[in-house]
C-alpha positions in Angstrom: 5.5 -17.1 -31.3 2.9 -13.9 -32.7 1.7 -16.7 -35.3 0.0 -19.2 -33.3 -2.3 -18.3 -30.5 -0.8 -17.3 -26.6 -1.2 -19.7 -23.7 -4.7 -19.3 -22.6 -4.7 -22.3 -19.9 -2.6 -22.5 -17.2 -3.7 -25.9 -14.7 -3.0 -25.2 -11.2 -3.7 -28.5 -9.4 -5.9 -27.9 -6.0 -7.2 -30.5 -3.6 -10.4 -32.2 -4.8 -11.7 -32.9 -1.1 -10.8 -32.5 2.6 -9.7 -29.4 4.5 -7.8 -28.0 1.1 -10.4 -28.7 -1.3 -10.6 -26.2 -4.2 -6.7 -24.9 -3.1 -3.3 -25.1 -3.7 -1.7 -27.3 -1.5 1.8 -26.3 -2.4 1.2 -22.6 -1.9 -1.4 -22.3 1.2 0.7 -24.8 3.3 3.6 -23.5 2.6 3.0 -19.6 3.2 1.8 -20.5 6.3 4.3 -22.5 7.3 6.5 -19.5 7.1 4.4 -17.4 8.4 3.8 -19.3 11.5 7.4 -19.5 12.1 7.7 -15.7 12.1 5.3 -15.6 14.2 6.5 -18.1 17.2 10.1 -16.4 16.4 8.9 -13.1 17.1 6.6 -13.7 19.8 9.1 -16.6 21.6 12.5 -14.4 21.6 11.2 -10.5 20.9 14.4 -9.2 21.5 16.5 -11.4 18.9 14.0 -11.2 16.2 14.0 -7.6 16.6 17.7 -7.3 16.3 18.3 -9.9 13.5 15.4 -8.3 11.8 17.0 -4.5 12.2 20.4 -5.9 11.2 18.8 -7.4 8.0 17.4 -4.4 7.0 19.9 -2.0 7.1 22.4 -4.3 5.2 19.5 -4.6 2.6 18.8 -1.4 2.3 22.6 -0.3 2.1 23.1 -2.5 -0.7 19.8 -2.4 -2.6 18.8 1.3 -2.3 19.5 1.9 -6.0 17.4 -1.1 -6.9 14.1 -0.1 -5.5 14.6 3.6 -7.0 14.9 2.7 -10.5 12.5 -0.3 -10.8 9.5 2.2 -9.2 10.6 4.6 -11.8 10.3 1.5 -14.4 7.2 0.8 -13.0 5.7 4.4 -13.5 7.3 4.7 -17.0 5.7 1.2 -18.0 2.5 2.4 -16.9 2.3 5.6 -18.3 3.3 4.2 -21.9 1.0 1.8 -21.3 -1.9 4.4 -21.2 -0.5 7.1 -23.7 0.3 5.1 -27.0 -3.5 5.0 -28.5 -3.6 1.4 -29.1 -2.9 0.0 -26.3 -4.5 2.7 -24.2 -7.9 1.4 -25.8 -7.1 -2.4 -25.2 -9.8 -3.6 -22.6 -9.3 -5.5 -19.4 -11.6 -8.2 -20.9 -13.8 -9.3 -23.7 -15.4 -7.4 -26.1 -18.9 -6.9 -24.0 -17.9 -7.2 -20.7 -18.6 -3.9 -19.0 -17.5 -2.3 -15.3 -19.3 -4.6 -12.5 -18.9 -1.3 -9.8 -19.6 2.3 -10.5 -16.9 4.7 -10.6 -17.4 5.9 -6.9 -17.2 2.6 -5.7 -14.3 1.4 -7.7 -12.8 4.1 -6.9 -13.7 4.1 -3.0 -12.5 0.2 -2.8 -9.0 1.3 -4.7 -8.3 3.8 -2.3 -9.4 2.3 0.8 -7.6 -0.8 0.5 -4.5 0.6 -1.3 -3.7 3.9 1.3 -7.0 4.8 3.4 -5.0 4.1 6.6 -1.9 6.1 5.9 -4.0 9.1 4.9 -5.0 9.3 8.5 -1.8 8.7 9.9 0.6 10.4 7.4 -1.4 13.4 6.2 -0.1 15.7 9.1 3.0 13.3 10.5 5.0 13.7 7.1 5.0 17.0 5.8 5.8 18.4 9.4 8.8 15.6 9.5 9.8 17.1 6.0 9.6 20.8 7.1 12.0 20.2 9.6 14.1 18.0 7.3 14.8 17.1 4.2 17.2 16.7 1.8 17.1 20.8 0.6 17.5 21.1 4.7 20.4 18.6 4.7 22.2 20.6 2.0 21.9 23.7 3.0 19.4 25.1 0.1 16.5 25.8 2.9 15.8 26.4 6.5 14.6 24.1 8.7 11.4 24.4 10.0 10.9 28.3 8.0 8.9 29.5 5.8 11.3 28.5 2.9 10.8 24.6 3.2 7.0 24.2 2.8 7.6 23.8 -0.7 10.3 21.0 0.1 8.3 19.1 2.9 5.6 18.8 0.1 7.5 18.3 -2.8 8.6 14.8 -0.5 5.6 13.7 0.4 4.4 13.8 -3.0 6.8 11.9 -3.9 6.8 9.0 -1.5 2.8 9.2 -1.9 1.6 10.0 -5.5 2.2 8.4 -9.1 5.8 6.1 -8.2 3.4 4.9 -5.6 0.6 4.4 -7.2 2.1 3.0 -10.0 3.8 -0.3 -8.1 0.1 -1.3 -7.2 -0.9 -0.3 -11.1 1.5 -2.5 -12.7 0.4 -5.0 -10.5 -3.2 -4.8 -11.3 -2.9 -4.4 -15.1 -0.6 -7.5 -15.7 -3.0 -9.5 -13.8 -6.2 -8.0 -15.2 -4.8 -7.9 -19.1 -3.8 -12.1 -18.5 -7.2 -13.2 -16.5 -9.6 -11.6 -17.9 -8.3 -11.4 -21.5 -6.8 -14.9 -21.5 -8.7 -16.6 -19.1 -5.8 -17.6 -16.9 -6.3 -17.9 -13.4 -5.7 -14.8 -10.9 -3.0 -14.6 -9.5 0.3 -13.3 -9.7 1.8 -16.6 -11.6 -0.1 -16.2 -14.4 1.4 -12.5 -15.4 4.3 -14.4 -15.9 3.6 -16.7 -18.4 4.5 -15.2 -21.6 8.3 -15.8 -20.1 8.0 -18.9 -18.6 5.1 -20.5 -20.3 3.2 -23.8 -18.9 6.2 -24.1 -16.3 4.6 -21.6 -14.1 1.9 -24.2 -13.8 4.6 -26.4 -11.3 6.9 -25.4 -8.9 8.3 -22.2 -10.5 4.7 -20.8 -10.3 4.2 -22.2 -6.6 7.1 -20.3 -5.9 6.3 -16.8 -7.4 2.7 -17.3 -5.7 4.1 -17.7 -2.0 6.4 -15.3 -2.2 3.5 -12.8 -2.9 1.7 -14.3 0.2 4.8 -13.3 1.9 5.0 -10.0 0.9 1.5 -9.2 1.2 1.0 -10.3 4.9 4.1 -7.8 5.6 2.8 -5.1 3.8 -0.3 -5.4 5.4 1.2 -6.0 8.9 3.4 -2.4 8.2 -0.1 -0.5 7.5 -1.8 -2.2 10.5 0.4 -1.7 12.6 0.9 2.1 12.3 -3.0 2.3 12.1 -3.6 0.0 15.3 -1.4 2.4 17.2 -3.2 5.5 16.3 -6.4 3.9 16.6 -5.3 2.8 20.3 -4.2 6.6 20.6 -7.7 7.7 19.5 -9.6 5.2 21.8 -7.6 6.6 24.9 -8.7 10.2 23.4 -11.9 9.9 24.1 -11.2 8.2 26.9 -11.8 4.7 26.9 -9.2 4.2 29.8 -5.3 5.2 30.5 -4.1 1.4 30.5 -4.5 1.8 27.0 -1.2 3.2 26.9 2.4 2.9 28.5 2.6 5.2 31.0 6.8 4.7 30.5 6.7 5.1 26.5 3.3 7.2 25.5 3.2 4.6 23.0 0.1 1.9 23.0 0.3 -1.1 25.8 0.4 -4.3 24.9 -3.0 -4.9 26.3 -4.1 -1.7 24.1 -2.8 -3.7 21.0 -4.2 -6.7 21.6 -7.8 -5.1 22.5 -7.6 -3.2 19.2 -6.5 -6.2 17.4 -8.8 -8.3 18.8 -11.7 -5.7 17.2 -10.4 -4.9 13.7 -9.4 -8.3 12.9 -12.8 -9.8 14.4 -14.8 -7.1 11.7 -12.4 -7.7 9.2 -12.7 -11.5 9.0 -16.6 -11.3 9.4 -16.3 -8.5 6.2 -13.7 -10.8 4.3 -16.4 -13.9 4.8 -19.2 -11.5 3.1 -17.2 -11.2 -0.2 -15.7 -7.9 -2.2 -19.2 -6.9 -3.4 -20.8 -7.1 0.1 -18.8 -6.0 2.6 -16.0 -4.4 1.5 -17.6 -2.5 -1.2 -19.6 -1.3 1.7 -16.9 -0.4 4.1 -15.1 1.5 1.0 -18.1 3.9 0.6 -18.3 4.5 4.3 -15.0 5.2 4.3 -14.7 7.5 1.6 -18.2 9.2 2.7 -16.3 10.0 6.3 -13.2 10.8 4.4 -14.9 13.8 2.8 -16.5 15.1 5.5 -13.4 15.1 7.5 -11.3 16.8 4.7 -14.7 19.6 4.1 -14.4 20.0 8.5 -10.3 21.3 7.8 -11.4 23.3 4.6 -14.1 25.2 6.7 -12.1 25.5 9.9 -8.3 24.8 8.8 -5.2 26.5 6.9 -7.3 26.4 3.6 -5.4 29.2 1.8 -2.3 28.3 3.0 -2.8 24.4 2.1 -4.2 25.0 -0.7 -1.3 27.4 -1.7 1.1 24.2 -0.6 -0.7 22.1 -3.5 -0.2 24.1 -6.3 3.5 25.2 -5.6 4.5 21.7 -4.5 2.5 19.8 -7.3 4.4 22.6 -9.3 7.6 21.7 -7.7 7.0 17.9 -7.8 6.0 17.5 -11.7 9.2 19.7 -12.6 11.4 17.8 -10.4 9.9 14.5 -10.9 12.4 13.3 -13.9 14.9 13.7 -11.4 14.1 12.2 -8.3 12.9 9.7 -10.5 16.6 8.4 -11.1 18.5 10.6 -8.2 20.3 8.3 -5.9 22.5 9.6 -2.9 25.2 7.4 -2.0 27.3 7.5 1.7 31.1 8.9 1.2 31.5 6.6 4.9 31.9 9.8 6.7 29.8 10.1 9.8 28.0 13.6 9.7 28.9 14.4 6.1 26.3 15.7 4.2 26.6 12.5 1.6 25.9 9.9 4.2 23.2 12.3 5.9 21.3 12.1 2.1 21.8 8.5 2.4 20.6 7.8 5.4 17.2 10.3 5.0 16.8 8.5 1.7 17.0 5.1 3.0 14.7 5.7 5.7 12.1 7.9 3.5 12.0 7.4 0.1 13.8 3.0 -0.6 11.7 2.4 2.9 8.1 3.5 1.4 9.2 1.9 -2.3 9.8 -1.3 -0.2 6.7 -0.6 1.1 4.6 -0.1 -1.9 6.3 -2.7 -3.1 5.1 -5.4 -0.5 1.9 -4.0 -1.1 1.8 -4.4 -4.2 0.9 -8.0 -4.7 -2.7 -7.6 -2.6 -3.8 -4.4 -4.1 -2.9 -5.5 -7.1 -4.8 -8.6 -7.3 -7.8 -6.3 -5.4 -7.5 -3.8 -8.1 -7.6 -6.4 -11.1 -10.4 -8.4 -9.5 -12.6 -5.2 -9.2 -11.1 -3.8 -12.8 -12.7 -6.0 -15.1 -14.0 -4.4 -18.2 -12.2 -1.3 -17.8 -9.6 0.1 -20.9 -6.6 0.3 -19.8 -6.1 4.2 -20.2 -9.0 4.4 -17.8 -7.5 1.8 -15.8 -3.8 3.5 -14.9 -6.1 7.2 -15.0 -8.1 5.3 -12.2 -5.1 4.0 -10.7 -2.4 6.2 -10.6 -3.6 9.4 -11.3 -7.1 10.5 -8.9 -5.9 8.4 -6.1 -2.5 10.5 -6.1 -4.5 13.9 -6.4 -6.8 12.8 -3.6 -3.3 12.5 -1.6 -2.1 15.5 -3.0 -5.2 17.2 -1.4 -5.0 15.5 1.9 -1.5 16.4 2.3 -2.3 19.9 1.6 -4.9 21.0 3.7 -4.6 18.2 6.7 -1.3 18.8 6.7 -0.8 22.5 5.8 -3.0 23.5 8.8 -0.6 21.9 10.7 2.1 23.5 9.3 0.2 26.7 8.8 -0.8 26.8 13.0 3.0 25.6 13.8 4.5 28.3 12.0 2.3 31.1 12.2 -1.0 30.1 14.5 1.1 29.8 17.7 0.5 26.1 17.9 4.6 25.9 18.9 5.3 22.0 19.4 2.1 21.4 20.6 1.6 19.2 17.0 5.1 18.6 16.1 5.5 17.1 19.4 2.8 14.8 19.9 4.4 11.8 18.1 3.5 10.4 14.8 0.2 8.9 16.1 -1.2 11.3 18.2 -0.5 14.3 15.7 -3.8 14.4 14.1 -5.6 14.4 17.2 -3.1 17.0 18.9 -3.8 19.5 15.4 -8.0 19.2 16.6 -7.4 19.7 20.3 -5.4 23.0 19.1 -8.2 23.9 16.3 -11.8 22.9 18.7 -10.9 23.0 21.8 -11.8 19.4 24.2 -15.4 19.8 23.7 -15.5 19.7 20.3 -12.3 17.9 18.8 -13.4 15.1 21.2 -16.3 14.8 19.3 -14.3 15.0 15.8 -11.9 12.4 17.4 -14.7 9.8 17.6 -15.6 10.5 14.1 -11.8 10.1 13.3 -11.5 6.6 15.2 -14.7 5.3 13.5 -13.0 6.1 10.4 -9.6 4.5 11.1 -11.5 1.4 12.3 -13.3 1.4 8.9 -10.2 1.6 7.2 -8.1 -0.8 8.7 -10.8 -3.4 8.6 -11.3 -2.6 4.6 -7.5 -3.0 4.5 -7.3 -6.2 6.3 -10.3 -7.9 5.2 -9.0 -6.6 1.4 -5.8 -8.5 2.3 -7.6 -11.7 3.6 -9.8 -12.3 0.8 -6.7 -11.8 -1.9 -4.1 -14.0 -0.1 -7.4 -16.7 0.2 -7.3 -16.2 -3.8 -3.9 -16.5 -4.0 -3.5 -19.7 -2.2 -7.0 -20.7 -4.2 -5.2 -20.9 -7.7 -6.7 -17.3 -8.0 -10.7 -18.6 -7.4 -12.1 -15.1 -7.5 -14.6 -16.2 -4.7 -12.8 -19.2 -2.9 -14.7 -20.9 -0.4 -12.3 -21.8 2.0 -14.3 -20.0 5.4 -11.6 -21.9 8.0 -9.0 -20.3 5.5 -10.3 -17.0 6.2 -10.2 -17.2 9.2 -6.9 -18.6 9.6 -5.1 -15.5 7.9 -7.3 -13.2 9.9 -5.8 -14.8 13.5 -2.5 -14.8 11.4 -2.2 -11.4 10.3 -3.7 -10.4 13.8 -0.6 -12.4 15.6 2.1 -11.0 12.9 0.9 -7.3 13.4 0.9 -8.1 17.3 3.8 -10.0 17.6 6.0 -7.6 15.7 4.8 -4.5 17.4 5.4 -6.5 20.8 8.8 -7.7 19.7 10.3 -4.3 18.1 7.3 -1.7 17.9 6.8 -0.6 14.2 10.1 -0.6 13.5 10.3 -4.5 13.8 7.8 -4.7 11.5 9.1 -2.1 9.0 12.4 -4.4 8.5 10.5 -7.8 8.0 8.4 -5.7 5.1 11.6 -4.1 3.8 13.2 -7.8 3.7 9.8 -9.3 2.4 9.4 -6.9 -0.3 12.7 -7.5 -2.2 11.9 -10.8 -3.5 9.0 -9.8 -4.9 10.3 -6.7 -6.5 12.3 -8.5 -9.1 9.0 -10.5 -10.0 7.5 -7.4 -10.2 10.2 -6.7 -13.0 9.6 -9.6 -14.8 5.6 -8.6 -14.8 6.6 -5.3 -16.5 8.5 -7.8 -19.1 6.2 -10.3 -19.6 3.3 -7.4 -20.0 5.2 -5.7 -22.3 6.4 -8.8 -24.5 2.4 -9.9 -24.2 0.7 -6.7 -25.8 3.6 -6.3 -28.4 3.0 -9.9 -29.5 -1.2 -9.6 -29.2 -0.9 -6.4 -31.5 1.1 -8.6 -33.9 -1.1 -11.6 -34.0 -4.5 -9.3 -34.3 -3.2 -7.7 -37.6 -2.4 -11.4 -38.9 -5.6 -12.6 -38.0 -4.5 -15.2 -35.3 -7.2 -15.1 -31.5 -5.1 -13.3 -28.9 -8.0 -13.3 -26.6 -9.7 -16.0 -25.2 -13.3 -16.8 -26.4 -16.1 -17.5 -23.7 -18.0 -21.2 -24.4 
C-alpha cells in the first residue's frame, strides 16, 4: 500500500560461525552443489554431456526464440522510460548526500571491462566479417554476399546483438538492485529487487531460490565469455610463440594442455584480484584495460581502414536507429522446409541474435550486481546514460574501425581469405600480420594478449567477488577468502571442462539453458521496479518516507 511506508528490511539468515559464517547456507551450498555436478558430468562423460547439452538447447531455443526477443526489447523500453520521464530520471541511486565513490573514467572503465572487454577483442573483427558474408538481407536476397552492398547489413547486426538491447539486460539489472539497496537499505542481491511483489517471503525459500538461480546463470555466462577469450588468448600466446603444443595440430583450435595452462594463469590473477576487493584490484585492472584499449583502437585509426570504418559507423548507426523499432519485435519463424528461406531466417536468428540475448541475459545477474555496487549515488538518467548508451557507442566504434579494416583489406586491400579464414580466434591477429608485417604485428600481438589477459581476469575476478555477494546475503565486501577461492577453481573447471567436453559450443548450450530461468525473474524485476517507483512517487506527495533513513 502507497500510504504506509515500503519494506525497508529484508532478514536473510547467514551462519554466525564455522566455515559459512557471515553466508547463506541455503544459497552457497546449494549453487555449488549444482555446479559441482556439472562439472564431474562434463568432465566424467564429455561426449554425453556435450550431446544432452546440444539437444537441450536447440529444443529451447526452438520453442523460446520469441521469448528472449521481446523481454530484451522490454528491458530496453523499461530503461529508457525510466531515464526520459523527468521525475524519475532525477531519482537517485541513494540518499540525499550520498555522492559517486569512482570517477567517471573509472566507473566507466570497471562497467565496460567487466560487462564486454573480452568480446571486444574477440568479436570486433570475427562478427561483422561473419555478417558480410551473411545475413539475413543475404538470406533474402536484398544484398550480396560478401559485396560492397552488405557492409551496411553486417553492421547494422552487430549493432544489434552489441549496443542498447544489450546493454540494457545488464542496466535493468543494475538499476532494480541499486534503486532497492541503496534507497531502501535492503540487502544486494538479486532477491531483494523482488520484494515489492513478493514482500517478506523473499526472505525464505522463495528468495533462496531466485538468488541461486542467479549463481547459476552467472557462472555460465561467465564460463561463455571465458571461454571464447581463453581460446584466443591461447591463440595469441602461440603467436608470439610460446610453443606449437599450444595447439591441436589436428583441429588449429587450442590443446587441452593450452587450456589448462591459460586457465591455470587467468584464474590464479583473477582470484588474487577478486581477494583485493572492487576498489583495489579490479578498479585497477579496469583502467589498465581501458588505457591499452585506446591505444589499440588509435594504432587501427593511424594505420587501418579509418575512412572506410568510420564511413561503416555513421551509415550503420543510421541504419540501426531507423530499423531498431523493428528488429526490436521481428521474429522469423521456420515454415519446416529444409533450405527455405523461412527456416534459413530462423536458424541465423537462433544462432545470432536469441543466442547473444541468452547470453546477455546470463550475464546479466553479475554485471548487474557489479554495476549497482559501483553505482551508488548516481541519478538514474545518468545511470542508464552510463549504462546503456557510451558503452554501446564505444562498441559501435570498435566495430567500425577494428572491424571495417578487416572488411575494408578483404574487399578491397587484397587481403583475400587471409582474415576471413583464420577462424574466429585468430582473426585479429591474422588482420595485424596482413597490416605490419611479422616484425611488427608480433610486437602488437603481445600488447593484444596482455590486454585479453587483463580483461578476462577483470571479468572473472568481477564474477567471483559478485557470486561471493550473492551467496553472502549481498555483504558488499564478504569475507569469505576459502569462498573466493572456491568459485575461482570452480569457474576455472566449468570453463575447462566444457571446452574439453564440447569446445565452445558445449558451453554456449549450458548458458543458453542457464539463462532462461533467469530471464523470467528478470521480468518480474522490470515489474517490481516499475510498481516500486510508481508507488514511491505516490507516497512522497502524501508525505509518507519511501526511502530509508541512515541511524
Amino acid at each position: 500500500m502507497a500510504h504506509k511506508p515500503p519494506l525497508m528490511d529484508l532478514p536473510i539468515q547467514t551462519a554466525d560461525r564455522g566455515f559459512y559464517a557471515g553466508f547463506s547456507k541455503d544459497v552457497a551450498i546449494t549453487s555449488k552443489i549444482l555446479i559441482a555436478a556439472l562439472i564431474v558430468w562434463a568432465i566424467a562423460v564429455p561426449e554425453t554431456a556435450a550431446t544432452i547439452l546440444g539437444d537441450m538447447n536447440g529444443a529451447l531455443l526452438a520453442a523460446f526464440s520469441s521469448w528472449y526477443i521481446y523481454v530484451v526489447a522490454l528491458f530496453l523500453i523499461v530503461c529508457v522510460i525510466l531515464a526520459l520521464i523527468p521525475s524519475t530520471g532525477r531519482l537517485k541511486l541513494g540518499l540525499e548526500g550520498d555522492t559517486p565513490e569512482f570517477s567517471n573514467f573509472s566507473w566507466f572503465s570497471m562497467m565496460f571491462g567487466a560487462g564486454i572487454g573480452i568480446g571486444m577483442l574477440t568479436f570486433a573483427t570475427a562478427e561483422p566479417m561473419y555478417h558480410f558474408a551473411t545475413n539475413p538481407s543475404v538470406i533474402m536476397g536484398e544484398a550480396g554476399a560478401s559485396a560492397a552492398d552488405n557492409v551496411t547489413n553486417a553492421y547494422l547486426w552487430s549493432f544489434l546483438h552489441w549496443g542498447f538491447s544489450a546493454w540494457a539486460c545488464y542496466a535493468i539489472v543494475g538499476l532494480s538492485l541499486a534503486y532497492f539497496s541503496y534507497r531502501r537499505n535492503l540487502p544486494l542481491t538479486i532477491r531483494s529487487a523482488l520484494t515489492p511483489l513478493f514482500g517478506e517471503r523473499m526472505s525464505g525459500i522463495l528468495g533462496h531460490t531466485v538468488d541461486v538461480v542467479a549463481v547459476v546463470a552467472t557462472i555460465l555466462g561467465v564460463a561463455q565469455t571465458l571461454g571464447f577469450g581463453v581460446e584466443q588468448f591461447v591463440s595469441g600466446l602461440h603467436r608470439i610463440g610460446l610453443g606449437d603444443w599450444l595447439i591441436d595440430a589436428a583441429t588449429g583450435k587450442p590443446s587441452t594442455a593450452g587450456v589448462i595452462t591459460a586457465l591455470l594463469v587467468i584464474m590464479g590473477a583473477s582470484t588474487l584480484s577478486a581477494l583485493s576487493g572492487v576498489g583495489k584490484g579490479i578498479k585497477w585492472l579496469s583502467n589498465i584495460n581501458m588505457g591499452l584499449s585506446f591505444f589499440l583502437l588509435a594504432f587501427f585509426l593511424l594505420f587501418g581502414s579509418t575512412f572506410f570504418g568510420l564511413t561503416a559507423l555513421l551509415e550503420g548507426l543510421m541504419a540501426y536507429i531507423v530499423q531498431l523499432p523493428k528488429l526490436l519485435f521481428t521474429v522469423w519463424s521456420s515454415d519446416g522446409v529444409d533450405g527455405s528461406k523461412a527456416a534459413q531466417l530462423a536458424s541465423w536468428q537462433g544462432g545470432w541474435s536469441v543466442f547473444y540475448w541468452a547470453w546477455w541475459i546470463a550475464f546479466a545477474p553479475f554485471v548487474g550486481v557489479f554495476l549497482a555496487r559501483i553505482s551508488r549515488g548516481r541519478s538514474v538518467r545518468e545511470y542508464v546514460l552510463g549504462a546503456i548508451l557510451i558503452p554501446s557507442v564505444m562498441c559501435f566504434v570498435w566495430f567500425t574501425i577494428v572491424g571495417g579494416t578487416a572488411i575494408d583489406l578483404t574487399l578491397n586491400g587484397g587481403a583475400g581469405d587471409a582474415i576471413s579464414g583464420a577462424g574466429q580466434q585468430n582473426q585479429l591477429f591474422a588482420m595485424l600480420d596482413f597490416i605490419l608485417g611479422s616484425g611488427l604485428a608480433w610486437m602488437m600481438a603481445v600488447i593484444v594478449v596482455v590486454l585479453l589477459l587483463t580483461y578476462l581476469v577483470t571479468t572473472a575476478d568481477s564474477a567471483i567477488l559478485i557470486v561471493n555477494t550473492i551467496n553472502a546475503a549481498g555483504a558488499e565486501e564478504p569475507s569469505g577468502r576459502p569462498h573466493i577461492l572456491f568459485w575461482g577453481l570452480a569457474l576455472s573447471l566449468v570453463v575447462g571442462g566444457l571446452l574439453i567436453a564440447g569446445g565452445v559450443g558445449a558451453i554456449q548450450s549450458a548458458m543458453v539453458i542457464g539463462a532462461l530461468p533467469f530471464s523470467a525473474v528478470m521480468v518480474l524485476m522490470c515489474a517490481s521496479l516499475v510498481k516500486a517507483i510508481v508507488k514511491d512517487g505516490i507516497r512522497e506527495k502524501n508525505g509518507v518516507q519511501s526511502v530509508h533513513t541512515e541511524s
